[in-house]
C-alpha positions as CSV (number, residue, x, y, z in Angstrom):
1,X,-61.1,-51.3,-56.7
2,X,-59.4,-48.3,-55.1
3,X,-60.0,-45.8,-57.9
4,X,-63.9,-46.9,-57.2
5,X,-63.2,-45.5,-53.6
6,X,-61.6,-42.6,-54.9
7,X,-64.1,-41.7,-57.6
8,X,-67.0,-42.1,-55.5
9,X,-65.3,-40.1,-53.0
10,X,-64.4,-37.2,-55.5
11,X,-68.3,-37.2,-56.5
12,X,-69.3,-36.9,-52.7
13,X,-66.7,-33.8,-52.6
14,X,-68.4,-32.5,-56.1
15,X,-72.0,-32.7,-54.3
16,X,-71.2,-30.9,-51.2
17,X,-69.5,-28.2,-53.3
18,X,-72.5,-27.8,-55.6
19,X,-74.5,-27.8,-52.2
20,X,-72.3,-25.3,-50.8
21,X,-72.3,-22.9,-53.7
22,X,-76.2,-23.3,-54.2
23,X,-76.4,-22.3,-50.3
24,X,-74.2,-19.2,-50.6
25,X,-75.6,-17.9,-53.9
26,X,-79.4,-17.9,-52.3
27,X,-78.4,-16.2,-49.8
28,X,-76.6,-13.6,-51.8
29,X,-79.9,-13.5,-54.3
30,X,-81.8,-13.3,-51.7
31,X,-80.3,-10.0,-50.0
32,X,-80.2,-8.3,-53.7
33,X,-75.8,-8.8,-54.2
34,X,-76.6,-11.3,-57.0
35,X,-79.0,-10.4,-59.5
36,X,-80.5,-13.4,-61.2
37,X,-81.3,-11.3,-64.5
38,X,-77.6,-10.8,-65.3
39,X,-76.8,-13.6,-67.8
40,X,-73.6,-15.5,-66.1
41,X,-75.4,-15.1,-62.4
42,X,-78.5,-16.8,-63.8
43,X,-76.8,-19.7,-65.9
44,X,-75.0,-20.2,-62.7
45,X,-78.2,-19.9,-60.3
46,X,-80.7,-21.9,-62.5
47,X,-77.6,-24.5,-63.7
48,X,-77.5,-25.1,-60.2
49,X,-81.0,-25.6,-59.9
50,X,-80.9,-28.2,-62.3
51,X,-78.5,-30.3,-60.9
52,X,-79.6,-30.6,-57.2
53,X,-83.3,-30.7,-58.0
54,X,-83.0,-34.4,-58.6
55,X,-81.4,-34.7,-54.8
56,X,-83.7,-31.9,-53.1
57,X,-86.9,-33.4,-54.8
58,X,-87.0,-36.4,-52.5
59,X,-86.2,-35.1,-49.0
60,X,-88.1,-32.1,-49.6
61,X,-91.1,-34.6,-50.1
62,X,-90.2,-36.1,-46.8
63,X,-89.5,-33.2,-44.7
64,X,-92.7,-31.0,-43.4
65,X,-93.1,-27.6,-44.7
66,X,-91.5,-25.4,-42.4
67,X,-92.5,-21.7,-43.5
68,X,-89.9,-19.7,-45.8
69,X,-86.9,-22.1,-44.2
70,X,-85.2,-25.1,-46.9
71,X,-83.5,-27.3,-44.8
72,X,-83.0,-29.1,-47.7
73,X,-79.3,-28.6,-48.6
74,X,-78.8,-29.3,-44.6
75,X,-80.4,-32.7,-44.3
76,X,-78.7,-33.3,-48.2
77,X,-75.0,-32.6,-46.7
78,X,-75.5,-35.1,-43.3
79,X,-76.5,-37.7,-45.8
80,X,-73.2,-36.6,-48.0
81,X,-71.3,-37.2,-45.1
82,X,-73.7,-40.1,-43.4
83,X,-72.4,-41.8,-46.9
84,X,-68.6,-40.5,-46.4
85,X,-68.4,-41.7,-43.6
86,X,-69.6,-45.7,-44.5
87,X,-67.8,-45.5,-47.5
88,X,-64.4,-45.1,-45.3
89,X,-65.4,-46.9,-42.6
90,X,-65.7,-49.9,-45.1
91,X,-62.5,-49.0,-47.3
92,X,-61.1,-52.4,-46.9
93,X,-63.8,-53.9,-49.2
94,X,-62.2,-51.6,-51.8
95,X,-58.6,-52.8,-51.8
């Protein structure tokens, strides 16, 4: 049961860096020091896209429309760590 702990803990680390490095390279799209039309920075960019969509989709349904701001990847990381924080707060279920 402990490499359960561990592996969901290790996907919750995987998440937040994927969040993380969706974050930073919007930003840096978004101020023109990325360009998406070069072809690693846009198999990174839309790669990315692909794999969070499935985790922004929901709370952006839930969250209002806040003009030109995402606070998606915000409220997505609190629940990473909302979940973190459970997980070891119950980690003697897993042993």
């Amino acid at each position: 049961m402990t490499s359960i702990f561990q592996i969901l803990m290790l996907l919750l680390d995987v998440a937040s860096f994927f969040i993380f490095a969706h974050f930073i390279m919007s930003w840096l799209i978004q101020f023109e020091v990325l360009n998406v039309r070069q072809p690693l920075v846009g198999q990174i960019w839309y790669g990315l896209q692909r794999i969070l969509e499935p985790i922004y989709r929901p709370i952006r349904n839930i969250l209002p429309n806040m003009g030109g701001i995402d606070l998606t990847p915000l409220v997505a990381l609190i629940g990473i760590e909302i979940i973190r924080t459970v997980l070891k707060n119950n980690e003697a279920f897993f042993f």
